[in-house]
N, CA, C and O of each residue as an XYZ file, in Angstrom:
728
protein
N     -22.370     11.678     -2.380
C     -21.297     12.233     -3.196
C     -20.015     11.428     -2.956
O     -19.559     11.152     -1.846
N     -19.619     11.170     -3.855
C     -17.890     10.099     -3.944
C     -17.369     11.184     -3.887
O     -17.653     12.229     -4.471
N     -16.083     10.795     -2.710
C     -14.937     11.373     -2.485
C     -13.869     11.465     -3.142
O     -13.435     10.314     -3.191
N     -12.957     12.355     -3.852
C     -11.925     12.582     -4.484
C     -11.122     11.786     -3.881
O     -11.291     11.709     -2.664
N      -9.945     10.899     -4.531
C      -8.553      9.739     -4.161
C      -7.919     11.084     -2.704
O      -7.649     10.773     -1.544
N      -7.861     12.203     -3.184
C      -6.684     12.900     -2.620
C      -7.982     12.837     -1.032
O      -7.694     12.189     -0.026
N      -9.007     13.447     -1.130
C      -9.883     13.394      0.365
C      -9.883     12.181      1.141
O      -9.806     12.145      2.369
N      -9.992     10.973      0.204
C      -9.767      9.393      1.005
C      -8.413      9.746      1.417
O      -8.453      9.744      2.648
N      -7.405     10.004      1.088
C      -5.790      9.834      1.731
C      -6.078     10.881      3.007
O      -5.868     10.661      4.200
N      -6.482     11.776      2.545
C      -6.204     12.882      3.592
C      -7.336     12.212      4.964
O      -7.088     12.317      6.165
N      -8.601     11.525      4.348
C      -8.986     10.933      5.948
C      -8.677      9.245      6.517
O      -9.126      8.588      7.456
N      -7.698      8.968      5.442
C      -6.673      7.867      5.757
C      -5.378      8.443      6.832
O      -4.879      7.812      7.764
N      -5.136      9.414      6.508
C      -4.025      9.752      7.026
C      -4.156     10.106      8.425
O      -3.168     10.101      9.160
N      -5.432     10.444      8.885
C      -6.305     10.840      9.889
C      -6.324      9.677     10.767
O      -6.442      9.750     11.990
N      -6.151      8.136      9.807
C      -6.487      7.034     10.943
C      -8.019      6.377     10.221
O      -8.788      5.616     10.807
N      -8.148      6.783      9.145
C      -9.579      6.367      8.989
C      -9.075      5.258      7.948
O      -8.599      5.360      6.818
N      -9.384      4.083      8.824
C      -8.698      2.523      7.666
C     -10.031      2.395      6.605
O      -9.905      1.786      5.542
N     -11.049      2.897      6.921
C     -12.205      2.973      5.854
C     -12.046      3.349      4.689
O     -12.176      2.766      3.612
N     -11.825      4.121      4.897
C     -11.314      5.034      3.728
C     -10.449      4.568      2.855
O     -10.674      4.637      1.647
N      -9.152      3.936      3.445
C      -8.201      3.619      2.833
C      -8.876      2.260      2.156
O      -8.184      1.877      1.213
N     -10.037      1.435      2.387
C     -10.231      0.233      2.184
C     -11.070      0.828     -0.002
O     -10.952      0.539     -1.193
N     -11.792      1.728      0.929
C     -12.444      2.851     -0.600
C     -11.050      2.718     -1.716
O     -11.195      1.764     -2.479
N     -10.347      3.142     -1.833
C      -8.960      3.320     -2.345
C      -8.564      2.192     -2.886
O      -8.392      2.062     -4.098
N      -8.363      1.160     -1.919
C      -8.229     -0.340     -2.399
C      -9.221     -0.761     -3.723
O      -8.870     -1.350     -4.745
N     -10.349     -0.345     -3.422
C     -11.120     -0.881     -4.230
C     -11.387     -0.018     -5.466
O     -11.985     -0.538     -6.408
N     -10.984      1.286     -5.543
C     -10.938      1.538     -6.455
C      -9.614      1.268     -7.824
O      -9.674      1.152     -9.048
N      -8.433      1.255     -6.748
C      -7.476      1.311     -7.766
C      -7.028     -0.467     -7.748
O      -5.930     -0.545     -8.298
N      -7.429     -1.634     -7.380
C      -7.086     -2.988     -7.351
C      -7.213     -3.291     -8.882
O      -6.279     -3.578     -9.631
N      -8.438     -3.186     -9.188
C      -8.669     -3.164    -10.790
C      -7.813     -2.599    -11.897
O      -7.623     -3.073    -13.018
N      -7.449     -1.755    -11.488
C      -6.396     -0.638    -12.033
C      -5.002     -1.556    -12.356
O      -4.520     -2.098    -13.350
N      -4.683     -1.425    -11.084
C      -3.316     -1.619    -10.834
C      -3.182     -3.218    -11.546
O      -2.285     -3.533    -12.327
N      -4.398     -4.218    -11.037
C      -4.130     -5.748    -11.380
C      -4.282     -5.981    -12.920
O      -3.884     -7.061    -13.358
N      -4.805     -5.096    -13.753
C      -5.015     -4.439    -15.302
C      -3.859     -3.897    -15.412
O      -3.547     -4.338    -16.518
N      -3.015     -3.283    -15.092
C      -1.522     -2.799    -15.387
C      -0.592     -4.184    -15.206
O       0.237     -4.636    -15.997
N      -0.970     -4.659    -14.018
C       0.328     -5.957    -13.639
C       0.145     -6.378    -14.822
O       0.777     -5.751    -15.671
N      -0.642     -7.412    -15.276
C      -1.418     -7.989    -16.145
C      -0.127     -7.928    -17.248
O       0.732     -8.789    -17.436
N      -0.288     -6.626    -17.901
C       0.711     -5.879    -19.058
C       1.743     -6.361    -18.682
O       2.196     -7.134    -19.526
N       2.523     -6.247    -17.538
C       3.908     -6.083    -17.455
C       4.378     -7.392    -16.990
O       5.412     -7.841    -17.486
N       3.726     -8.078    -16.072
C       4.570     -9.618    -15.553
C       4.583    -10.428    -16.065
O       3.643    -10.537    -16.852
N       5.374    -11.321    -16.038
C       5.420    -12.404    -16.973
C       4.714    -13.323    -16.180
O       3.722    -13.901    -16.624
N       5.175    -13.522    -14.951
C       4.594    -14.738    -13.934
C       3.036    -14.025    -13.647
O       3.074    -12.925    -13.095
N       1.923    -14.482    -13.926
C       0.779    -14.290    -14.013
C       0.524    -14.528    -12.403
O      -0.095    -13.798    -11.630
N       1.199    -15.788    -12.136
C       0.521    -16.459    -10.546
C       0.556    -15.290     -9.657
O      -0.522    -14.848     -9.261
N       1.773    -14.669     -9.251
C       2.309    -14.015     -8.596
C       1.423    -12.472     -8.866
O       2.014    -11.497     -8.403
N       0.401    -12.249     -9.398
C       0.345    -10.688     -9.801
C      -0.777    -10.556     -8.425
O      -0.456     -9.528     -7.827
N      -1.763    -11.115     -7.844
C      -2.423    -11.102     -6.727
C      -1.352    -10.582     -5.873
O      -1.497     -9.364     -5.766
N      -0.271    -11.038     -5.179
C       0.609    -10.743     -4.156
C       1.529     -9.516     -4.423
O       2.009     -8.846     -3.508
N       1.707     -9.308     -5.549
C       2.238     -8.292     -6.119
C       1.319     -6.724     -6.041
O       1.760     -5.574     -6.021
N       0.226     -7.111     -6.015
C      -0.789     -6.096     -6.206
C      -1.076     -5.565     -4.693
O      -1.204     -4.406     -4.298
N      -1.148     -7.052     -3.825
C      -1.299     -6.951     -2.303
C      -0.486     -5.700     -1.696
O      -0.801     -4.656     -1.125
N       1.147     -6.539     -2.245
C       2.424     -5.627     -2.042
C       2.555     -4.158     -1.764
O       2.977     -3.588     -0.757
N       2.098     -3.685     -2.883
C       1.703     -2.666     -3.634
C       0.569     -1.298     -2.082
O       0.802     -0.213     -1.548
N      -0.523     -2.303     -2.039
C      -1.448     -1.692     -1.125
C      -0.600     -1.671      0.235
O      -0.704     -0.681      0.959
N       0.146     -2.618      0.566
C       0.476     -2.167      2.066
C       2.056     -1.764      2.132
O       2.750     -1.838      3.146
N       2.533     -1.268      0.685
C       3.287      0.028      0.654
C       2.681      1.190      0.737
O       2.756      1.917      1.727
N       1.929      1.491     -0.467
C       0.587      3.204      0.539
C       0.309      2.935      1.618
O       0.520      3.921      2.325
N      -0.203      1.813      2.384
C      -0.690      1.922      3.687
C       0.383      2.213      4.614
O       0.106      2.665      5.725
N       1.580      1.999      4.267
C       2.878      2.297      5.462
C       3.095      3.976      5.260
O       3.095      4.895      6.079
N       3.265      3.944      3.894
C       3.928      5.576      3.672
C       2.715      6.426      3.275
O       2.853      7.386      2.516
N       1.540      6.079      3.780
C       0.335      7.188      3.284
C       0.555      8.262      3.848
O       0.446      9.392      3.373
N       1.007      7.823      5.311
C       1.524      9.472      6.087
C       2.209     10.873      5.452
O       2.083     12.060      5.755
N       3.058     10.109      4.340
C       4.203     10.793      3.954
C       3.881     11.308      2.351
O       4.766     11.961      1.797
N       2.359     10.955      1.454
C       2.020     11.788      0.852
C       1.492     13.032      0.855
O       0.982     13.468      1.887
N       1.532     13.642     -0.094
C       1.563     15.111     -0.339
C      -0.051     15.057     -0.782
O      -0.164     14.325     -1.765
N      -1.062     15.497     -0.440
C      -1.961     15.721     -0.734
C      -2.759     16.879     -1.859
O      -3.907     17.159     -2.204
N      -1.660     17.223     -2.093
C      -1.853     18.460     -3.128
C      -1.111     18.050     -4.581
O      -0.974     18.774     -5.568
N      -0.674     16.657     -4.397
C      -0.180     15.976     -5.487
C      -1.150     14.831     -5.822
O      -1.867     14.359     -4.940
N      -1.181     14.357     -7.152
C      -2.116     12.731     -7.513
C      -2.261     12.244     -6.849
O      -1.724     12.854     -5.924
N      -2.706     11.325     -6.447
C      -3.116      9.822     -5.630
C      -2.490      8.730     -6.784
O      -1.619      7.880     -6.596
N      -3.158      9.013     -7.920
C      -3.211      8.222     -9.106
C      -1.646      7.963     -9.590
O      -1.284      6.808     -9.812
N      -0.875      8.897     -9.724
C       0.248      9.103    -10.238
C       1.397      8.573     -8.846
O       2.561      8.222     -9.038
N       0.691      8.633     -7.438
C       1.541      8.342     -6.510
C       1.755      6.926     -6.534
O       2.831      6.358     -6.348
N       0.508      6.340     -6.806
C       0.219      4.669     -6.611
C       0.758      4.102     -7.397
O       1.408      3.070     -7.227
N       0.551      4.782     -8.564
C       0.924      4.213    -10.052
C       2.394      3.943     -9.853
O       2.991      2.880    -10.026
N       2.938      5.291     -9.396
C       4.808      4.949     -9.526
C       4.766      3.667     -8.568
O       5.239      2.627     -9.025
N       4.260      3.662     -7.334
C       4.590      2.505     -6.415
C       4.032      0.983     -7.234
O       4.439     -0.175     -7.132
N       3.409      1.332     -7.701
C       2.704     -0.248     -8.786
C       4.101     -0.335     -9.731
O       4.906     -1.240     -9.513
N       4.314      0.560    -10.687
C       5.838      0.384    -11.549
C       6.459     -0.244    -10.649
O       6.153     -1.422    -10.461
N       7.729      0.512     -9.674
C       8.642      0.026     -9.225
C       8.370     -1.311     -9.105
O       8.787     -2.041    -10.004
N       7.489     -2.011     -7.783
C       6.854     -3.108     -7.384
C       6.805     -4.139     -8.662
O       7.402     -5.206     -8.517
N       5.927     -3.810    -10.277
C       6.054     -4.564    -11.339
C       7.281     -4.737    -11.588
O       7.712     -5.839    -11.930
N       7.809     -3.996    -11.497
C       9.418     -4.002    -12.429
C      10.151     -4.619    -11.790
O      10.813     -5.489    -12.357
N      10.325     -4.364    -10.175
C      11.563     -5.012     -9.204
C      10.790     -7.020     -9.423
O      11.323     -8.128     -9.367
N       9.775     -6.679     -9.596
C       9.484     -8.650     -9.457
C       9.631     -8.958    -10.823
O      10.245    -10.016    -10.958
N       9.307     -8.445    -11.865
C       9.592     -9.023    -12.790
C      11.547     -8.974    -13.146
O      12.208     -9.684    -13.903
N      11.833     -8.220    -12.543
C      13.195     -8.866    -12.454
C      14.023     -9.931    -11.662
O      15.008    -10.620    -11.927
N      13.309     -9.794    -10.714
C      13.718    -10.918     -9.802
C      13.412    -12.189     -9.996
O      14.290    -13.045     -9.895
N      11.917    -12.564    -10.353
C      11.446    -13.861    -10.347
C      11.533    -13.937    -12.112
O      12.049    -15.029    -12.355
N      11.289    -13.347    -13.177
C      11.763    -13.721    -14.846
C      12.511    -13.571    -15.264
O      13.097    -14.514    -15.797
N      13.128    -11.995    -15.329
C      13.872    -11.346    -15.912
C      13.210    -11.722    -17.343
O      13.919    -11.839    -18.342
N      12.139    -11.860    -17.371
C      11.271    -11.189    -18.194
C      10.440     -9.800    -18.030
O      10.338     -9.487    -16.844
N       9.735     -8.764    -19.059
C       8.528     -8.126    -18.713
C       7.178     -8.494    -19.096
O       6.075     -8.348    -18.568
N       7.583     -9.001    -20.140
C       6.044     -8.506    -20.864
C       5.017     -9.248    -21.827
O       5.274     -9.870    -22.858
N       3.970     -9.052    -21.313
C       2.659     -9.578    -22.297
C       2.253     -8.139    -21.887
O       2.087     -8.108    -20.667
N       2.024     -6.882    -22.499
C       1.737     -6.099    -21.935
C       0.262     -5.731    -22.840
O      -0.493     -4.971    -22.233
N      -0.161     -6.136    -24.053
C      -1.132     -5.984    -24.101
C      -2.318     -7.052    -24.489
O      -2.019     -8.194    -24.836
N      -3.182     -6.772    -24.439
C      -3.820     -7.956    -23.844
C      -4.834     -8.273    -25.335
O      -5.960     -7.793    -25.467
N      -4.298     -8.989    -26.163
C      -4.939     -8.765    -27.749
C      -6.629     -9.537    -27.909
O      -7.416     -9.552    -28.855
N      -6.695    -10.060    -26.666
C      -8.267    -10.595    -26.461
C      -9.186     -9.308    -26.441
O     -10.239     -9.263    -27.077
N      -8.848     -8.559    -25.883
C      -8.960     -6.845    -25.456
C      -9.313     -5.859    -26.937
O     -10.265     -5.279    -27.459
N      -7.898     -6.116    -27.170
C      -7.819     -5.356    -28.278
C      -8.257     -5.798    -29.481
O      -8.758     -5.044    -30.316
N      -8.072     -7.244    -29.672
C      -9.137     -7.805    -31.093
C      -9.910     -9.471    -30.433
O      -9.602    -10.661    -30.506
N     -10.937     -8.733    -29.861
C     -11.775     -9.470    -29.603
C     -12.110    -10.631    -30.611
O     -11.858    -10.439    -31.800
N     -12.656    -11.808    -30.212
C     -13.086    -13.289    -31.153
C     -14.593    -13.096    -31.335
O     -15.310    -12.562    -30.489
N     -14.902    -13.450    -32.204
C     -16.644    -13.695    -32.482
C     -16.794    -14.704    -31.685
O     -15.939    -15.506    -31.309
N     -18.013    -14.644    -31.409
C     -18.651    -15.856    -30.801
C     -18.903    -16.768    -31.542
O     -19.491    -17.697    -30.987
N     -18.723    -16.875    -32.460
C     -18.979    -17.966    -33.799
C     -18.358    -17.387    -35.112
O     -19.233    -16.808    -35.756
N     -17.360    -17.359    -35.607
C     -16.869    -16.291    -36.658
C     -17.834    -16.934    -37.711
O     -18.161    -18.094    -37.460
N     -18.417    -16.283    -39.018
C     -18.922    -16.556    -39.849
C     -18.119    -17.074    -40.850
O     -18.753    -17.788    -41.626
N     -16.839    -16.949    -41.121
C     -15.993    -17.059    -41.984
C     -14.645    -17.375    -41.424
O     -13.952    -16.606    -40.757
N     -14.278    -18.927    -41.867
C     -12.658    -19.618    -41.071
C     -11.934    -18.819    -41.299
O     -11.181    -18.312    -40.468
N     -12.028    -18.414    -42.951
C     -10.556    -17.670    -43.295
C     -10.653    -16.388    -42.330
O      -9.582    -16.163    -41.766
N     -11.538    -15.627    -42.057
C     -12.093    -14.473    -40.884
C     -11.283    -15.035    -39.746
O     -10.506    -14.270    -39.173
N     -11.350    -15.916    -39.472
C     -10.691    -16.600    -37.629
C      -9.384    -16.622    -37.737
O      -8.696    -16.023    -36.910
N      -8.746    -17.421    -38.927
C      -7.000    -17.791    -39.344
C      -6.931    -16.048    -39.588
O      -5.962    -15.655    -38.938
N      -7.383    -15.266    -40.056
C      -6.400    -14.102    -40.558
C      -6.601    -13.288    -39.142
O      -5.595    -12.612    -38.929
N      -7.301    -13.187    -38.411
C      -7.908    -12.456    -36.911
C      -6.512    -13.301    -35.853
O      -5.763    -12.862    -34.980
N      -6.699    -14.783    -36.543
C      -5.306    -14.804    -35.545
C      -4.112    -14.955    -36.050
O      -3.188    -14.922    -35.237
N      -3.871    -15.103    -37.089
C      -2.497    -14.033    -37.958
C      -1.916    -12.707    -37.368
O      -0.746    -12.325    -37.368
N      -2.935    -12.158    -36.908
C      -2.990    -10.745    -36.653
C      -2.661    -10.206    -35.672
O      -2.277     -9.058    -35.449
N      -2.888    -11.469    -34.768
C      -2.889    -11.128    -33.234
C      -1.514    -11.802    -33.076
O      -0.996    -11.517    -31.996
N      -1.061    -12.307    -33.558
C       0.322    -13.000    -33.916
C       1.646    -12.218    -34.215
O       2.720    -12.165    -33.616
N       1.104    -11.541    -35.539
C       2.041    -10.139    -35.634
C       2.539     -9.256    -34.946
O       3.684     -8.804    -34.916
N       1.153     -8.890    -34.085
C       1.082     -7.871    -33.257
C       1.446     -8.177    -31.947
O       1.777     -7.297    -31.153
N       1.409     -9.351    -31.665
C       2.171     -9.759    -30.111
C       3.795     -9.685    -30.510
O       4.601     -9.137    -29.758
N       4.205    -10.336    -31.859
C       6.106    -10.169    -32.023
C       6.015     -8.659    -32.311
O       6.425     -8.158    -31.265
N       5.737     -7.773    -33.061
C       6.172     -6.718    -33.409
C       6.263     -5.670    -32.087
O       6.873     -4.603    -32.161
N       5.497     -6.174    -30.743
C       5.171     -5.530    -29.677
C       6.671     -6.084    -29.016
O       7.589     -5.328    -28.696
N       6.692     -7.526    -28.896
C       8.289     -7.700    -27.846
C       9.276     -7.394    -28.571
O      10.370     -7.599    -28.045
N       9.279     -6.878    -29.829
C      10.491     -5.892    -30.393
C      10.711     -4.685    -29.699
O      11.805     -4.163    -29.486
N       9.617     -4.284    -29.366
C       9.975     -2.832    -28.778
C      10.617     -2.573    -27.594
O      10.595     -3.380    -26.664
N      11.203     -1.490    -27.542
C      12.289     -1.258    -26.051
C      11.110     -1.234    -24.952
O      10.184     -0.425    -24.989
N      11.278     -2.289    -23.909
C      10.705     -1.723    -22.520
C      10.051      0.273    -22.688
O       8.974      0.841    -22.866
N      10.975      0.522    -22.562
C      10.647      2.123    -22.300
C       9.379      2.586    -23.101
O       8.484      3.339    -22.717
N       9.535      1.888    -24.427
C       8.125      2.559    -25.306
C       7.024      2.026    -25.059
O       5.993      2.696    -25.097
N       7.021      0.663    -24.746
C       6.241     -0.358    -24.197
C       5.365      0.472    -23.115
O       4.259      0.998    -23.238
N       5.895      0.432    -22.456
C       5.349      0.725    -20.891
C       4.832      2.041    -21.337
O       3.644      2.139    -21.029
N       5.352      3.242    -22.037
C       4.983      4.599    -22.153
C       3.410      3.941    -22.811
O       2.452      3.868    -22.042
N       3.275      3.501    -24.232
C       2.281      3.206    -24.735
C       1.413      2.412    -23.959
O       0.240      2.776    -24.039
N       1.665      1.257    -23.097
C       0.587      0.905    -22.153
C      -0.492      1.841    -21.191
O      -1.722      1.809    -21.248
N       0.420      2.734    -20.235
C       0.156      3.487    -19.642
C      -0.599      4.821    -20.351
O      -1.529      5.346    -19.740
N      -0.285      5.210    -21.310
C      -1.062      6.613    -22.657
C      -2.381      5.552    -22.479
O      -3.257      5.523    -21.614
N      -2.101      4.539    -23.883
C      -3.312      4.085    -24.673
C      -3.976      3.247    -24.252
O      -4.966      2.923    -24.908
N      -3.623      2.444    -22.748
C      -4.249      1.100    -22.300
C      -5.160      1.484    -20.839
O      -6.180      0.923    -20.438
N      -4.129      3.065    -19.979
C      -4.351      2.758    -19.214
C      -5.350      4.649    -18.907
O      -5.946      5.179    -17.969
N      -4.984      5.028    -20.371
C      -5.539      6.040    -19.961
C      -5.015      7.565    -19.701
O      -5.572      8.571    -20.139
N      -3.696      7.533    -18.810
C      -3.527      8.250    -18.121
C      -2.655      9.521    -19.072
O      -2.041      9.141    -20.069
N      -2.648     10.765    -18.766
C      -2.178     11.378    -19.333
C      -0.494     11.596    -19.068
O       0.125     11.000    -18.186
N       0.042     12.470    -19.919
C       1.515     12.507    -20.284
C       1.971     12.728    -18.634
O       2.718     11.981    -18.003
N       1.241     14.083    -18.084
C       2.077     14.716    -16.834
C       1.725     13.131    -16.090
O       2.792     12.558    -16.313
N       0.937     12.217    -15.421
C       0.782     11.513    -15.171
C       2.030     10.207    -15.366
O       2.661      9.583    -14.512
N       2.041     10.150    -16.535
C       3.021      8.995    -17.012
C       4.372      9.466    -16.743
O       5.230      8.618    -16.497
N       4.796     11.159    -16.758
C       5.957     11.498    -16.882
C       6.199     11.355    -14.600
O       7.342     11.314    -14.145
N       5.401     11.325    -13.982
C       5.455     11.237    -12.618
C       5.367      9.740    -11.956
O       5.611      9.515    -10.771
N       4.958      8.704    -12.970
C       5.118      7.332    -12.785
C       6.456      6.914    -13.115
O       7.196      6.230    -12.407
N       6.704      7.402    -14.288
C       8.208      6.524    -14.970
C       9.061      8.064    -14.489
O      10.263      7.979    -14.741
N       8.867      8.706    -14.190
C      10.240      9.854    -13.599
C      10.970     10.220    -14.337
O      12.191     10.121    -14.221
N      10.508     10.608    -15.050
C      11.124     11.212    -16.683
C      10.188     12.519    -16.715
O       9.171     12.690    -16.044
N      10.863     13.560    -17.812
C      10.180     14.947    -17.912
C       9.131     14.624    -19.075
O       9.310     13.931    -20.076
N       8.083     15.258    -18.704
C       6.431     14.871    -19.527
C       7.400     15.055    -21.492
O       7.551     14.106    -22.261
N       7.742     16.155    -21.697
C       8.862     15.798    -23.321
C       9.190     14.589    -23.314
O       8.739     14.012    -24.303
N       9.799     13.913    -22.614
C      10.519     12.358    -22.572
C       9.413     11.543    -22.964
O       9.629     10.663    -23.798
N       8.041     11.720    -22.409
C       6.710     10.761    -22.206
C       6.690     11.205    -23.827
O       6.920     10.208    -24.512
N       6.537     12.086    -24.421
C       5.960     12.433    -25.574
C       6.834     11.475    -26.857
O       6.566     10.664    -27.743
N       7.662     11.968    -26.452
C       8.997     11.228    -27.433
C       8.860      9.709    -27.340
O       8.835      9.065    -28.389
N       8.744      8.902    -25.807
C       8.596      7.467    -25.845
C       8.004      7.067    -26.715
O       8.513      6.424    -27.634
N       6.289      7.475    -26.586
C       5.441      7.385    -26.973
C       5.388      7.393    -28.641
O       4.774      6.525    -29.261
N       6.027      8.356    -29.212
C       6.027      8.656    -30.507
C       6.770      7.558    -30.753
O       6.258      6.481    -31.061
N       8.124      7.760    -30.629
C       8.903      6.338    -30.969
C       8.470      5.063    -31.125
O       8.638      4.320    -32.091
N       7.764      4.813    -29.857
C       7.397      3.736    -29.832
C       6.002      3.306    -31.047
O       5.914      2.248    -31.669
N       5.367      4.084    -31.086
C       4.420      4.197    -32.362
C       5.172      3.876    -33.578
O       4.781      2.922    -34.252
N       6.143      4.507    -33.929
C       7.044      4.486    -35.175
C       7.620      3.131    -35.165
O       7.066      2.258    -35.833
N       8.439      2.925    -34.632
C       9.056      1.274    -34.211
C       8.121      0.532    -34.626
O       8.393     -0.058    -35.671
N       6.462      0.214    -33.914
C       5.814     -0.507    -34.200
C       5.570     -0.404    -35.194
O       5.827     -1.401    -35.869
N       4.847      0.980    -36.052
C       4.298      0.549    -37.179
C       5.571      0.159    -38.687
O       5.254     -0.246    -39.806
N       7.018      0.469    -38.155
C       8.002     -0.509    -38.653
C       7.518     -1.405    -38.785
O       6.667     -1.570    -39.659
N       7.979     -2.514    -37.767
C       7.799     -3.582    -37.309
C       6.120     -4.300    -38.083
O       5.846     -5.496    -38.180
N       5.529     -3.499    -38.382
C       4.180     -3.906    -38.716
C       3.901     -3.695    -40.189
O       3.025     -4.343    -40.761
N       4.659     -2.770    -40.815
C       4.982     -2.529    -42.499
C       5.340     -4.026    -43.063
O       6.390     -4.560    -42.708
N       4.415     -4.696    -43.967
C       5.184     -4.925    -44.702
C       6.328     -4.914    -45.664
O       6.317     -4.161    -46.638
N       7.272     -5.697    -45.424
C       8.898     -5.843    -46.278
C       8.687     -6.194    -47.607
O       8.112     -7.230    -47.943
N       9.193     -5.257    -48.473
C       8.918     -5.740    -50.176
C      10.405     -5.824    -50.667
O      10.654     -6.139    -51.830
């Protein structure tokens, strides 16, 4: 039987580095799939992610076990993304990943099929760095990463209404941004 995030902390907290290694491996993927979205400097997202793990490992003592794991890590992954991408770009974002989202044929059957597939992915990367940081990140975290509102509203520290509103906005903006102008 797999152990719940909150039972690994609680026999991390105990001293059990095993456990905590379980944890690592579950949320590395996670978290290096979130960097991904948000940094600009790609090189740097390994050390960033590192970062990240031996901040829980210092302050694991000092979580609340009757709160997320998911939502605890997550805020410590934000801050961590955000403080480096300000420091080393003062850029944020490739935040979604349009290989992902509109996959290539392995052989398209049709050129004009390939030129309009990457037309598309073209659009949708500018109409995306139009958007404010704030909606950005809300919509990564909802639609990329999964997680629900109370979740997102305990990562970005805003009241779960705020998450709802980003989110909407940010939908609207885009599909602006994505309307054709007549």
């Amino acid at each position: 039987m797999e152990l719940s995030d909150e039972q690994l902390v609680e026999k991390t907290q105990k001293g059990d580095v095993e456990s905590f290694r379980f944890l690592v491996e579950r949320y590395k993927p996670k978290l290096t799939r979130y960097g991904s979205r948000l940094l600009f400097n790609k090189a740097d997202l390994e050390d960033v992610v590192q970062e990240i793990f031996i901040k829980c490992y210092r302050n694991i003592k000092s979580f609340d076990v009757s709160r997320k794991f998911s939502s605890w890590v997550y805020r410590i992954a934000h801050n961590e993304f955000i403080n480096h991408g300000k420091k080393f770009s003062r850029q944020l974002i490739d935040y979604f990943d349009f290989e992902v989202l509109l996959p290539k044929q392995a052989a398209p059957d049709n050129p004009q099929e390939d030129f309009d597939r990457k037309q598309l992915k073209e659009i949708l990367e500018k109409s995306l760095a139009k958007l404010d940081a704030k909606y950005r990140e809300a919509l990564v975290l909802y639609y990329l990463e999964g997680l629900d509102y109370k979740e997102i509203a305990e990562i970005l520290r805003v009241p779960t209404g705020t998450v709802g509103i980003r989110i909407m906005r940010g939908k609207k903006q885009l599909k602006q941004y994505l309307e054709p102008t007549t």
